[in-house]
ROGUTI-890995 format. One record per residue (C-alpha): residue in one letter; x, y, z. Coordinates in Angstrom, 2 decimals, padded with zeros to 5 digits, always signed. Example, Ala and Ser with C-alpha at 12.3 -4.5 7.8 and 13.67 -1.06 7.14 Angstrom:
@resn=A u=+012.30 v=-004.50 w=+007.80
@resn=S u=+013.67 v=-001.06 w=+007.14
END
This chain:
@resn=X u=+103.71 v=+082.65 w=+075.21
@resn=X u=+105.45 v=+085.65 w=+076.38
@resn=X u=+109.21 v=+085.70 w=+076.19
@resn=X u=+110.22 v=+086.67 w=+079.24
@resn=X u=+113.79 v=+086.10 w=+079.15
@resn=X u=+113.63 v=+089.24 w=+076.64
@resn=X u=+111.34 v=+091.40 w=+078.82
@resn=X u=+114.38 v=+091.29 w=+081.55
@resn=X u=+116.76 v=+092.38 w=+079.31
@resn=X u=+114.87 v=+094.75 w=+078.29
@resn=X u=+114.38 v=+095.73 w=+081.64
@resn=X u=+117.80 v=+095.68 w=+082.52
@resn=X u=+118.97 v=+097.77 w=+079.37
@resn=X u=+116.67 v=+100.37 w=+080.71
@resn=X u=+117.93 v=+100.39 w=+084.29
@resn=X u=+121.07 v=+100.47 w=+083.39
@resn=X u=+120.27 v=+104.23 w=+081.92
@resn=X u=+118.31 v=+105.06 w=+084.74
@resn=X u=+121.17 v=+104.06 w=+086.82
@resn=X u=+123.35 v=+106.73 w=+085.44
@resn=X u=+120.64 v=+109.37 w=+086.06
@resn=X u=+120.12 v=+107.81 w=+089.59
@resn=X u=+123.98 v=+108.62 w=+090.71
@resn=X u=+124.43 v=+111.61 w=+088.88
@resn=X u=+121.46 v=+113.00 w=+091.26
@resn=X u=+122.78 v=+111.84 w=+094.49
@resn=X u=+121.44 v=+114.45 w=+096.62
@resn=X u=+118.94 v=+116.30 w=+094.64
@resn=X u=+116.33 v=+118.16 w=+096.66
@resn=X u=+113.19 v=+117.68 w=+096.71
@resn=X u=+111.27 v=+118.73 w=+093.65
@resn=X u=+107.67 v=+117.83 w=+094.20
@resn=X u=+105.60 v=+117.73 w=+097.69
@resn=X u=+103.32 v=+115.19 w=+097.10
@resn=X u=+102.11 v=+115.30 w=+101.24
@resn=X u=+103.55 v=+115.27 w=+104.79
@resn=X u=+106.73 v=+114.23 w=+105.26
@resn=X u=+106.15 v=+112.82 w=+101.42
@resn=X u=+108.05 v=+114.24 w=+098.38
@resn=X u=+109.87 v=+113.63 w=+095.06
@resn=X u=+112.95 v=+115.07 w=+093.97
@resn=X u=+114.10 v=+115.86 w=+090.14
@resn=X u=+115.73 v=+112.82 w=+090.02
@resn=X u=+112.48 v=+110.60 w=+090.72
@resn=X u=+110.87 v=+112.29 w=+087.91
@resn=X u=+113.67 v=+112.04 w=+084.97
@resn=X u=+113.95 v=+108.20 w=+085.99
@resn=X u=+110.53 v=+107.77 w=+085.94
@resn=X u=+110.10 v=+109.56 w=+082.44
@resn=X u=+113.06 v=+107.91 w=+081.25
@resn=X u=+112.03 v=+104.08 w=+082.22
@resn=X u=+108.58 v=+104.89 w=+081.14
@resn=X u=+109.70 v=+105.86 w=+077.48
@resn=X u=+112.17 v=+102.93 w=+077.26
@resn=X u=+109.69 v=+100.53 w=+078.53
@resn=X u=+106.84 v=+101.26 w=+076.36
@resn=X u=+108.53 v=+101.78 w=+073.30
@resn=X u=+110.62 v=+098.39 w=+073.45
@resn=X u=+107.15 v=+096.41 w=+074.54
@resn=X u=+103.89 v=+098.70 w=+074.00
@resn=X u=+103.23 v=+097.30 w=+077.59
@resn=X u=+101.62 v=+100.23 w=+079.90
@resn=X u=+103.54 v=+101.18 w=+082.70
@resn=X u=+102.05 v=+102.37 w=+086.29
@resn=X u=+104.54 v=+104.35 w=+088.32
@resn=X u=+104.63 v=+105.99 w=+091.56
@resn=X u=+105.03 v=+109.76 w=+090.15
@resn=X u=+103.13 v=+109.68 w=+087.04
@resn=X u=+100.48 v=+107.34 w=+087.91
@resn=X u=+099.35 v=+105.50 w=+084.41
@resn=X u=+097.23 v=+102.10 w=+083.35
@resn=X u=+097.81 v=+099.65 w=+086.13
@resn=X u=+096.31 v=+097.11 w=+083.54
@resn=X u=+095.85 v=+093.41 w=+085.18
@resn=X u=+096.61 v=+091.70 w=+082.01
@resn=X u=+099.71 v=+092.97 w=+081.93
@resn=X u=+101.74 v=+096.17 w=+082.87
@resn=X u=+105.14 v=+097.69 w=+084.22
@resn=X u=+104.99 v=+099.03 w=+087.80
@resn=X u=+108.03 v=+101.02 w=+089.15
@resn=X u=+109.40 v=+103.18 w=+091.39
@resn=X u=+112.03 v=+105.35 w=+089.99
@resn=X u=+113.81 v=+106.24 w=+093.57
@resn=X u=+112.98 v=+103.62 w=+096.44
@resn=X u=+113.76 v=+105.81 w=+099.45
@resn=X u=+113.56 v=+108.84 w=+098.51
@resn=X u=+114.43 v=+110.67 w=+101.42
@resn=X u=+117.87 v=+108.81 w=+102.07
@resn=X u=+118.26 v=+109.17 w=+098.54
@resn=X u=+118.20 v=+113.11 w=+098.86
@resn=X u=+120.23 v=+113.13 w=+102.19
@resn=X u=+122.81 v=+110.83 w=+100.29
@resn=X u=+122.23 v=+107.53 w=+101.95
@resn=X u=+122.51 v=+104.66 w=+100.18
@resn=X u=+119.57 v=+102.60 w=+101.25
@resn=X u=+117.55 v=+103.84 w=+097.86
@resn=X u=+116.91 v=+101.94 w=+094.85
@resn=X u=+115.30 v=+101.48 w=+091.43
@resn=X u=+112.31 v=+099.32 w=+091.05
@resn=X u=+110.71 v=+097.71 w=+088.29
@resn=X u=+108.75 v=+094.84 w=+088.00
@resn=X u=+106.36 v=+093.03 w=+084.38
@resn=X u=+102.86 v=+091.81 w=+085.80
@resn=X u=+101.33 v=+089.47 w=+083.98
@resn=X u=+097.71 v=+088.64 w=+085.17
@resn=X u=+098.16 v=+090.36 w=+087.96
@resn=X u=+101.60 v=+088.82 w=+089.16
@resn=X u=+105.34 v=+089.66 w=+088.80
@resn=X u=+107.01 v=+087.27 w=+086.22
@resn=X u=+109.76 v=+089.88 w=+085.95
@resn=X u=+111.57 v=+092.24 w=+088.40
@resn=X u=+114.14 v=+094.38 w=+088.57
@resn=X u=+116.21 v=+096.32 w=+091.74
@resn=X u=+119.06 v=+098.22 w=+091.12
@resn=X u=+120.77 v=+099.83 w=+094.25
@resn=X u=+123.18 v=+102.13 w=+092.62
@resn=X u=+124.56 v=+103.53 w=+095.88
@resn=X u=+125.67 v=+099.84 w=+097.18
@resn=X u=+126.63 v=+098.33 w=+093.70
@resn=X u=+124.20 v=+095.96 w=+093.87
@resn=X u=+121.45 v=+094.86 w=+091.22
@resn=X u=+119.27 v=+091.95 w=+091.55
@resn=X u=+117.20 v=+090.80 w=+089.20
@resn=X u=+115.04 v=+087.00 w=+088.35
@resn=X u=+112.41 v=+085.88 w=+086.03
@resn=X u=+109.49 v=+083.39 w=+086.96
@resn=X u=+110.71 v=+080.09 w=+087.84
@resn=X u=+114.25 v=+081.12 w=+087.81
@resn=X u=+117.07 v=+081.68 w=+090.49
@resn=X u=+117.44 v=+085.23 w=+091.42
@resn=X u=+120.42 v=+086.55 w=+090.31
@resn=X u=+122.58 v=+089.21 w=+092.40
@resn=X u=+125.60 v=+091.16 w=+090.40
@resn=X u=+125.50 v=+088.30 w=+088.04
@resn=X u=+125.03 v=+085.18 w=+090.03
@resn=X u=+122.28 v=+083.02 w=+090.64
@resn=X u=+121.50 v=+082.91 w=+094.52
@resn=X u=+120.77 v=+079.37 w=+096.01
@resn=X u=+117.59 v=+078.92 w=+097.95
@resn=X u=+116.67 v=+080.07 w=+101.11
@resn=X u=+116.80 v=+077.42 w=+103.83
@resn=X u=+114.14 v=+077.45 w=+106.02
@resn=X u=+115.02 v=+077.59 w=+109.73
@resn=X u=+116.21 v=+079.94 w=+111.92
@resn=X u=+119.05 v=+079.70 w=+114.27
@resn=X u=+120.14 v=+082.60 w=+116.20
@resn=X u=+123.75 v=+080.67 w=+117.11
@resn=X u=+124.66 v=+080.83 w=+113.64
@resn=X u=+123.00 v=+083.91 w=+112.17
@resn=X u=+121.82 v=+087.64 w=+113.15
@resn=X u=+118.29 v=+086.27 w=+112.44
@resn=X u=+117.71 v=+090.13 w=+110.75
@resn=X u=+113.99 v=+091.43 w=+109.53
@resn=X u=+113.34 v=+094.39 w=+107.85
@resn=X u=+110.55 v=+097.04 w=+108.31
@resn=X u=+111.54 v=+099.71 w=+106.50
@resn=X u=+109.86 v=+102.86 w=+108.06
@resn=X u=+107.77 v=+103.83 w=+110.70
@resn=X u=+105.70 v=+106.73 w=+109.75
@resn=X u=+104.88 v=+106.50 w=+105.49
@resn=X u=+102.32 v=+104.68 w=+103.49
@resn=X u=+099.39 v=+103.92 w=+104.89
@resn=X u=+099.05 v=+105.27 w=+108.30
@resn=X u=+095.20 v=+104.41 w=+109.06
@resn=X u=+095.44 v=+100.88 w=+109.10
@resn=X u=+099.20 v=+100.82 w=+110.20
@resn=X u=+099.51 v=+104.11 w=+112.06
@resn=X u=+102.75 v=+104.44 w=+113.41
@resn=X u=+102.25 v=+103.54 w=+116.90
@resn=X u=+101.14 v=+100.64 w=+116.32
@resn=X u=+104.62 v=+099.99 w=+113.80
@resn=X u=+106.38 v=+101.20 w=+116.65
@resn=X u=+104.59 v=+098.27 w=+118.89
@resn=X u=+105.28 v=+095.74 w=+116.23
@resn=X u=+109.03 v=+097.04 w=+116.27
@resn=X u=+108.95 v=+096.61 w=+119.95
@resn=X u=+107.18 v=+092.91 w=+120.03
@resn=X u=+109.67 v=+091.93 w=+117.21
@resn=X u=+112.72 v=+092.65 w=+119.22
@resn=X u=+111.49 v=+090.36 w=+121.74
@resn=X u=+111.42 v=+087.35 w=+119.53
@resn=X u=+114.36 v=+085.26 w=+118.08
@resn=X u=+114.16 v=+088.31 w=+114.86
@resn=X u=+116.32 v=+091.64 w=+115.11
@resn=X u=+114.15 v=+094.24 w=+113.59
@resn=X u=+116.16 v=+096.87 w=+111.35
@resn=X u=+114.82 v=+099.59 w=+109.83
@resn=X u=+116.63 v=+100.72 w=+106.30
@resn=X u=+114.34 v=+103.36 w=+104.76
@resn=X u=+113.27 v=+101.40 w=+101.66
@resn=X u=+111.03 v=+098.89 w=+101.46
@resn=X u=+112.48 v=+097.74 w=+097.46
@resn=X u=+116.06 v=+097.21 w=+099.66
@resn=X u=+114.55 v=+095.22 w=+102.43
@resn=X u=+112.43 v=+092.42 w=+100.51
@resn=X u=+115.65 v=+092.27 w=+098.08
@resn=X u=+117.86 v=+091.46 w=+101.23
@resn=X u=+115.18 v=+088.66 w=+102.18
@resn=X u=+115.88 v=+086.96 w=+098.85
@resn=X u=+119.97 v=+087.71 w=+099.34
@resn=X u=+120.06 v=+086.68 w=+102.78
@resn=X u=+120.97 v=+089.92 w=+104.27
@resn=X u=+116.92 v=+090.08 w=+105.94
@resn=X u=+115.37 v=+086.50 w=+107.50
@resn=X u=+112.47 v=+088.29 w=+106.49
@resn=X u=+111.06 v=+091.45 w=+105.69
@resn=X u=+107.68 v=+093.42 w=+106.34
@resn=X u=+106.08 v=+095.56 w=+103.97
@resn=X u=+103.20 v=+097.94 w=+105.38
@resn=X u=+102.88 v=+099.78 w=+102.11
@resn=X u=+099.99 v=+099.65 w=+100.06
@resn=X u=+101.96 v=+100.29 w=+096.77
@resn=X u=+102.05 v=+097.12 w=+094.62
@resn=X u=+105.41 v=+099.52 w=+092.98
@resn=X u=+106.63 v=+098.59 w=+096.37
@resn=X u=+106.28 v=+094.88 w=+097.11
@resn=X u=+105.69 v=+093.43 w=+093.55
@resn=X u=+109.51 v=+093.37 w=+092.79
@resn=X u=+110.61 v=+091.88 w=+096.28
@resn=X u=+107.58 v=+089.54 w=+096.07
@resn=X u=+109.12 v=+087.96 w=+093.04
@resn=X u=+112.45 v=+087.60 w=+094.51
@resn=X u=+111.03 v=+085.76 w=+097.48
@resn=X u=+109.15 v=+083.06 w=+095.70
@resn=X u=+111.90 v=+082.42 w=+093.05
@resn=X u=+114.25 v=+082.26 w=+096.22
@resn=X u=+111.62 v=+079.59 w=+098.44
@resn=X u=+110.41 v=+082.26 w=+100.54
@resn=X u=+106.99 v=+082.12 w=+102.01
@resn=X u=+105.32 v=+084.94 w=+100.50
@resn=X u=+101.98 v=+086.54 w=+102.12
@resn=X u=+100.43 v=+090.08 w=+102.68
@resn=X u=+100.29 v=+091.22 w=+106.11
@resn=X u=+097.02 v=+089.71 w=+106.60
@resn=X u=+098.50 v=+085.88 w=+105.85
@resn=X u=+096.78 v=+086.07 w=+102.34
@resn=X u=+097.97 v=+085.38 w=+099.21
@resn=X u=+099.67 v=+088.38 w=+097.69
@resn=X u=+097.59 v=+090.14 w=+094.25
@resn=X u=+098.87 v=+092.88 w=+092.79
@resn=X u=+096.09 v=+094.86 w=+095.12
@resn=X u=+097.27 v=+093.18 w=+098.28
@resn=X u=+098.31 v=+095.57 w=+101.51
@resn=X u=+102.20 v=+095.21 w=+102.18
@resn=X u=+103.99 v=+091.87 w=+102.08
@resn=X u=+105.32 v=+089.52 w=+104.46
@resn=X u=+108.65 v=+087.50 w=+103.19
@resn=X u=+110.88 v=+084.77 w=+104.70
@resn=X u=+111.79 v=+081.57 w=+105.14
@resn=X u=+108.91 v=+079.71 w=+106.49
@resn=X u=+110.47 v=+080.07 w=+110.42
@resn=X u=+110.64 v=+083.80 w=+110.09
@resn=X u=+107.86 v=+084.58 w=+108.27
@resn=X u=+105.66 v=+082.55 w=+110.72
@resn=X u=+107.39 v=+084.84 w=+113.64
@resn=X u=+106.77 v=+088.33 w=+111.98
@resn=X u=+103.52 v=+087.50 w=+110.75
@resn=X u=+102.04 v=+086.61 w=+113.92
@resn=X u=+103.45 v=+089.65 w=+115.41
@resn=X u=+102.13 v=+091.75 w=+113.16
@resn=X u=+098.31 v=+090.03 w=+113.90
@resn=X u=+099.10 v=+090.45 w=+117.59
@resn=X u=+099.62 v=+094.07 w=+116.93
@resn=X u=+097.39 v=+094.90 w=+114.39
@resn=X u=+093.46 v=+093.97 w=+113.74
@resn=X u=+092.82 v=+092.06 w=+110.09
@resn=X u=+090.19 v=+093.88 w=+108.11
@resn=X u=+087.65 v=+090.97 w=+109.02
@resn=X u=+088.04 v=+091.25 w=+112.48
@resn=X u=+087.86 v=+095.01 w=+112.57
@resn=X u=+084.66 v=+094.34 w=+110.99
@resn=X u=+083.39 v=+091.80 w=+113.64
@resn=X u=+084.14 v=+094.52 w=+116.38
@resn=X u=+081.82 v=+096.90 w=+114.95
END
């Protein structure tokens, strides 16, 4: 049995060097152009190497990051993203964060996001509350009334990830269809920040179009420890190979799910058109 009360605090420990790193670099520029519009700064890559080191030594589990690639083992590994965000985080806006998260079969059991910039860190095991600056969070409810809340959803870019399946006309469309349901659609910059505001409360629900299980995995854990319905963007179960993520209570994620069908073709239908 793994002890998984001592991978998060191992987890933690780590983060709370990378943290350090993460505000001394508040602005860096970018450092490495990965693509379009895509790019890492210096500060991405110390975290990365730093976590990395820390993680492995303290567990001999692999770790699979964003910048550095590495054994994205399904039996168990560490995925993480060293700067969630990276463009706000160069331009100094806060919406940026840390990301790690322990798979275990192919699942998160542990996760990890630090938001340096807002003084926030959230973090949960399997089968535990999440816990936000030190305090357990109660469960979601599971209803949605616009009278007594801003009924927010997150969608964190437009124009990233992957843009043949979910090019960004079509996001814009979804953006469009979302407004005109009971949800607000808001648009942060990181995707780590928006599925951790699902679990918080902040979001009603949050969509993920990213591909990048260093992404989702994290915010995919805080959902179901906080009674969110959890899904990818197709209404599937989420695996660590899974497309994006759809989280909220059950009212919300029923709305943004079935906007995002209405706006974008499943794989198996795309395949029945041919």
């Amino acid at each position: 049995m793994r002890d998984l009360q001592a991978y998060r605090a191992i987890a933690l420990e780590a983060v709370d060097e990378a943290a350090e790193l993460f505000r001394t670099h508040i602005g860096a520029a970018p450092a490495l152009f990965k693509g379009e519009g895509d790019f890492a700064t210096e500060a991405d890559l110390a975290i990365e190497t730093l976590l990395r080191k820390r993680l492995t030594e303290a567990t001999g589990i692999p770790v699979f990051g964003e910048e550095h690639g590495g054994d994205l083992n399904a039996e168990a590994c560490w995925v993480l993203d060293p700067v969630d965000g990276t463009s706000n985080y160069s331009c100094g806006n806060p919406m940026c964060a840390i990301l790690v998260a322990l798979l275990i079969d192919g699942q998160p059991v542990v996760a990890v996001t630090d938001m340096p910039l807002l003084g926030h860190r959230m973090h949960a095991i399997s089968g535990e509350p999440v816990v936000l600056d030190g305090d357990p969070l109660p469960a979601l409810p599971q209803g949605v009334d616009p009278s007594t809340t801003a009924a927010q959803v997150g969608v964190a870019t437009v124009g990233s990830d992957d843009r043949a399946a979910f090019p960004a006309e079509g996001r814009l469309a979804f953006v469009g269809e979302l407004a005109a349901t009971s949800l607000r659609p808001r648009m942060t910059g990181s995707v780590g920040v928006d599925l951790a505001f699902v679990a918080s409360g902040v979001f009603q629900a949050s969509v993920s179009f990213s591909p990048h299980v260093w992404d989702n995995a994290a915010g995919v854990l805080f959902g179901r420890c906080a009674g969110a319905t959890v899904t990818d963007v197709y209404g599937q179960p989420w695996e660590m190979s899974s497309m994006g993520a759809v989280i909220g209570t059950n009212a919300a994620h029923a709305t943004a799910l079935a906007t995002v069908q209405r706006c974008f073709e499943s794989p198996d239908r795309q395949s029945a058109s041919r």
